[in-house]
N, C-alpha and C positions, 0 to 999 in steps of 0.2 A: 161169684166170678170176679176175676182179677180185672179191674177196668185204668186206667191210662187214657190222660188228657195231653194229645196234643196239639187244640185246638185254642191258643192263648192271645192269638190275633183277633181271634171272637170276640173273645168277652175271659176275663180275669178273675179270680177271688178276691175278692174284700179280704186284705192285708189284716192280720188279727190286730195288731198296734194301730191303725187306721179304725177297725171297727170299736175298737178299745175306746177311741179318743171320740167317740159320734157318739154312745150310747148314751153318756149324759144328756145330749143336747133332743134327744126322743122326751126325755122325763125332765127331770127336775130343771133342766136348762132350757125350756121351752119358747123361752120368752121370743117375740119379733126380736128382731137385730136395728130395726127402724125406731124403735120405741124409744123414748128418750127416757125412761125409768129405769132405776139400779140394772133390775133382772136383764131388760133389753140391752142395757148397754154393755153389759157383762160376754153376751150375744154378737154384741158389736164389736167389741175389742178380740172375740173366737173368731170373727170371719177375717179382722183383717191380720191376725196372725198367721188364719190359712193364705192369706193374698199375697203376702209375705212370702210364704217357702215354696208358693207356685211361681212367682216370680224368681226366687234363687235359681230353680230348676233351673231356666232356659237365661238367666241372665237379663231379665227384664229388669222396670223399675213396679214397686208394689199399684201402684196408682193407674199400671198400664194395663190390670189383669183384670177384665171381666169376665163375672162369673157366667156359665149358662146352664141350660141344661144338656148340654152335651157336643160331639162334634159336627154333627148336622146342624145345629142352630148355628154354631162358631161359624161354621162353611158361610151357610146360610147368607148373616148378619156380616160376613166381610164383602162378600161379592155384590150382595146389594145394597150394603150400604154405602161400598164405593161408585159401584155405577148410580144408584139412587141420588148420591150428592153431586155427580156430575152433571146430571141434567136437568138440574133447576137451577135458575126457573124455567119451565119447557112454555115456547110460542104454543097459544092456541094453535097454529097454523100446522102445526110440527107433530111427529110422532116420537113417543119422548124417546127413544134409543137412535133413531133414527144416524145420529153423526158420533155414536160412542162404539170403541172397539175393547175387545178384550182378549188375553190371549191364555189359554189354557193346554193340558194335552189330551191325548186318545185314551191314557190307562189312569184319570184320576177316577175316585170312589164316587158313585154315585149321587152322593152331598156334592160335589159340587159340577159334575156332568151334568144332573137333569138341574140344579139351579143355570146353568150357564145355558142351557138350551130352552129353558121358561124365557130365559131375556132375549131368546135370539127367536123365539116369538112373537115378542115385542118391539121388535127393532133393530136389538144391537148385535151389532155383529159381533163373533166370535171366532176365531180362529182358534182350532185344534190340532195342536203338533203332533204329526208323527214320533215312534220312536223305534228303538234299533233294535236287535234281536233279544240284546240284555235289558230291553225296557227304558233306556236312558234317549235324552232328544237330545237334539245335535244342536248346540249353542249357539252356530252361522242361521241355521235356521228359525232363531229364536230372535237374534238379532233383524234378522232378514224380515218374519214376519211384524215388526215394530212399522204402526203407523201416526202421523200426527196427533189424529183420535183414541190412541191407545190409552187409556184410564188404568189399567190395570192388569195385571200378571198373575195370575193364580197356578200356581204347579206344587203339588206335594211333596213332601219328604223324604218316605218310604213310599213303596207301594204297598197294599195291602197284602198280595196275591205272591210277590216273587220276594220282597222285601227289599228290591233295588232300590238304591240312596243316591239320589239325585244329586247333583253336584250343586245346592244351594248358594253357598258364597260366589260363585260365578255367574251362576244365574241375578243374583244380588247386586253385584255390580252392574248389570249390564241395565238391571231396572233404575238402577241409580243413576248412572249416566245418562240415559235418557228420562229423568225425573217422573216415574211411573210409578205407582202403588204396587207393591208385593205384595202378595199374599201365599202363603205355605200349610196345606192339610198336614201337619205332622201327628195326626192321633197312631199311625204307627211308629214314630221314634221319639217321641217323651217318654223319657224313662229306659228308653233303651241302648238309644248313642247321646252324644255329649252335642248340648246344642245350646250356645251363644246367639240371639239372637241380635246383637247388634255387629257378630262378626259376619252373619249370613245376610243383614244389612235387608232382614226384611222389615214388612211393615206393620202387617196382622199375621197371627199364626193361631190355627185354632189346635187343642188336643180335648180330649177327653179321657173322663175319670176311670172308666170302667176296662181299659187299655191298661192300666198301671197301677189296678189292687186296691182301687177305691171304686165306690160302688156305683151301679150306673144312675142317669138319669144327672150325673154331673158333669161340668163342662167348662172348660174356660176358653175365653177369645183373647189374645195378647194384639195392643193396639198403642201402637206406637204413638208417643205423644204430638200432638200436633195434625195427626190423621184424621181429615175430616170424613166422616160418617154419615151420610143418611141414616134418622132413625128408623130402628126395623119394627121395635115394639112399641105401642104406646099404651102410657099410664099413669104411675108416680113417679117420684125423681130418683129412683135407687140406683144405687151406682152409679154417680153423675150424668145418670139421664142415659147411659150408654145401655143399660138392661133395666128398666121397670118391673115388677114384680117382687113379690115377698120374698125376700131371698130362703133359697131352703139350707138352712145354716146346717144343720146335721152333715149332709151330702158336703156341703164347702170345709166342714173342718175334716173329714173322711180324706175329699181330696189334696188338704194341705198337706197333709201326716202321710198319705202317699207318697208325696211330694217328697217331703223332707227325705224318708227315704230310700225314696229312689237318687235322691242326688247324693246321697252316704255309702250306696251298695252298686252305684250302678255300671263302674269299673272289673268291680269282682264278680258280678253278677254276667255282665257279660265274655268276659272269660270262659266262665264254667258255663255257659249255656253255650255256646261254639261251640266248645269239646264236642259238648253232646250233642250239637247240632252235627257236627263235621263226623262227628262218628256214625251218628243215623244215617246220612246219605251217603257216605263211602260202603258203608255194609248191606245199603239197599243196591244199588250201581253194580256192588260185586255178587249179590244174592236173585238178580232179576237181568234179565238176559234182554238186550235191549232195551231200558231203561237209562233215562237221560236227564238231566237237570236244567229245568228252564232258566235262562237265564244266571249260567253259571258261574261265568267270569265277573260280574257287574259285583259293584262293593254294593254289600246289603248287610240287613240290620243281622245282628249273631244268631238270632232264635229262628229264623223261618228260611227254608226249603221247600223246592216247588219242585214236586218230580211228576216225567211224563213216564207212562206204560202203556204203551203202545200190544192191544189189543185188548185191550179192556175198554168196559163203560167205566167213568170215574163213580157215576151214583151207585152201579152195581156193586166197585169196589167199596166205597165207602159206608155201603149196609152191612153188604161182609164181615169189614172190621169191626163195625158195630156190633155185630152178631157176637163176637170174639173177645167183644170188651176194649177194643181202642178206637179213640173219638179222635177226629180230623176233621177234613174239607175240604172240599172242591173247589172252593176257591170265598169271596167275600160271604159272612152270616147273611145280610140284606138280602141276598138276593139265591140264594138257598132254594130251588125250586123252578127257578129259571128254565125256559124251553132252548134257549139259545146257546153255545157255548161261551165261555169268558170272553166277554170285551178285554181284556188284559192282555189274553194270552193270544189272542187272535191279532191284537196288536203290535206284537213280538215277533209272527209270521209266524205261527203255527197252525195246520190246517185245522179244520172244524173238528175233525175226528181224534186228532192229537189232544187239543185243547179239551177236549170231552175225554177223555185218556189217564187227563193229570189230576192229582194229589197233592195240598198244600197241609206241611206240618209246621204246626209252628211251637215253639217251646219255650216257659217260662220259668219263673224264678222256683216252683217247687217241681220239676223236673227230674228226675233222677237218674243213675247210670242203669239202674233196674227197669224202671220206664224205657228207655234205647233197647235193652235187653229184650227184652217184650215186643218192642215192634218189629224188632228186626228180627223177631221167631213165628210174627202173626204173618205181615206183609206180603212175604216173597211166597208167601204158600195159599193165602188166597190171591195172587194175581195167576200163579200159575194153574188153580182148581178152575179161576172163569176162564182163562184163556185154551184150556181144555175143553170148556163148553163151546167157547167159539168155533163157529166151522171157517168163518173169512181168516183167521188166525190161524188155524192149523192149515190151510189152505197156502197162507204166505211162506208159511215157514217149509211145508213140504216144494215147494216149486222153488225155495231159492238153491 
């Protein structure tokens, strides 16, 4: 069976030149990276080469780039260790979140939704911005919710789900001027749009490895020098006390060499992935009869399309395709299984049974115009086999 992935917001392939560059470091390059002996140091001087071309990516300094194991610890380790350094020392008397605020939105990834509502357990208030049909929040509103106790701004990138690209550098300002801690989930646009992060003027940015053709369970947090931290992990002094533990060097040089190239291809790469992104849903939109594109107007990352089909289940469609040999999504991998419809799209204003409706494709760098070919011959002919099985759908359609 002919099978087609367009499921790249999931999880990625290990980049063969990234997995190239790790295989050493399994065998004969074994050694700790901590170690102060030839082989260690040899270790040592591979991680911080990888620190290096992760910090090029996004226009960091090498020294600001800790590593982790992924984008949920990065989330993680920004959000509490900003609020965590704000309130100490806490009065016995006091409940520690008690007079700290923070301000996040409705459609971030669950890394740091349920981190922000553990704290709001605790104490701290949180503030969660609406957003607008294209997924973006309204910047008066962002100003508007700014309180004296505000510590911190946490809003993402991309979204996972529609792929809408937040208007960062504005939102950056606006943390700036009111001298507040930024923090940005970009694990979906490392690697995929072009990101300075001292022109986005934030503070912490987490990505992850397994987003951009290096393997999972790697992760880095970017931490602005000077950003005071509570620590998250405790242990040894590795990477200056900001992440304790053995570093797992393999995975860190995987994700350097990703790195590198994605900030050498990632011009061209996004090009030709639009095409083929703008080619799939114009061919879906004209092959599916009432079909609509969540969140259409909104600038988002070139690979991922969020389309609604209105009279379908999305999980029915997506066995379907499965059935047929083409892999998608309903919406975030995490949460795959879910009783409820997307927090995202629900957020966007779509009813419960739309947002249970829709399909997220997302498409990467080995992508093909054969792959587009493919879906756009599976899709439109399993939407219309289930919505033949629906009787509320043939129903709708006979009474209009």
């Amino acid at each position: 069976m002919n099978r087609v992935y367009l499921d790249f917001n999931a999880t990625t392939p290990v980049e063969p030149r990234a997995l190239d560059a790790m295989l050493p470091y399994f065998s004969a390059e074994f050694a700790n990276a901590a170690s102060i002996h030839t082989p260690g140091q040899r270790a040592r001087a591979a991680v911080e080469s990888a620190r290096e071309q992760v910090a090029a990516l996004i226009g960091a300094r090498p020294q600001e780039i800790v590593f982790t194991s992924g984008g949920t610890e990065s989330d993680n380790h920004a959000i509490f260790g900003v609020v965590g350094q704000a309130f100490l020392p806490v009065p016995a008397s006091k409940k520690a979140g008690s007079s700290i605020h923070l301000i996040t939105t409705a459609i971030e990834h669950e890394a740091v939704l349920n981190t922000c509502q553990a704290l709001e357990k605790e104490g701290v208030a949180v503030t969660f911005l609406p957003v607008d049909y294209n997924g973006l929040i309204e910047l008066d509103r962002l100003r508007a919710a700014i309180r004296p106790e505000t510590v911190l701004i946490t809003i993402m990138h991309a979204n996972n789900e529609l792929g809408t690209v937040q208007p960062l550098d504005e939102i950056g300002h606006i943390a700036k001027e009111a001298d507040i801690y930024f923090h940005t989930d970009a694990v979906q646009s490392v690697g995929k749009i072009p990101i300075d992060v001292n022109a986005l003027q934030v503070d912490l940015l987490s990505l992850s490895g397994h987003k951009l053709y290096a393997p999972k369970g790697i992760g880095a947090l970017y931490v602005r020098g000077g950003t005071r931290l509570r620590q998250f992990l405790y242990g040894g002094h590795h990477q200056r006390g900001f992440r304790p533990g053995t570093e797992n060097v393999a995975g860190i040089i995987g994700l350097g060499k990703a790195a590198e190239i994605a900030r050498h291809s990632l011009a061209d790469d996004a090009k030709r992935v639009a095409s083929l992104r703008d080619k799939l849903q114009q061919g879906l939109l004209e092959r599916i009869p009432q079909s609509r594109v969540n969140a259409a107007t909104a600038s988002r990352t070139p690979n991922t399309t969020n389309l609604v089909f209105p009279g379908v289940e999305g999980e029915a469609l997506l066995i379907a395709l499965d059935l047929k040999g083409l892999a998608c999504s309903t919406g975030a991998a995490c949460s795959s299984g879910a009783v409820e419809p997307s927090h995202v799209l629900t957020a966007i204003g779509l009813p419960s049974e739309e947002a249970r409706a829709s399909l997220r494709f997302s498409l990467g760098r080995h992508t093909t115009p054969a792959d587009i070919d493919f879906a756009l011959s599976v899709v439109p002919a399993a939407v219309a086999q289930l919505r033949d099985l629906s009787p509320t759908y043939r129903k709708a359609v006979e009474t209009r």
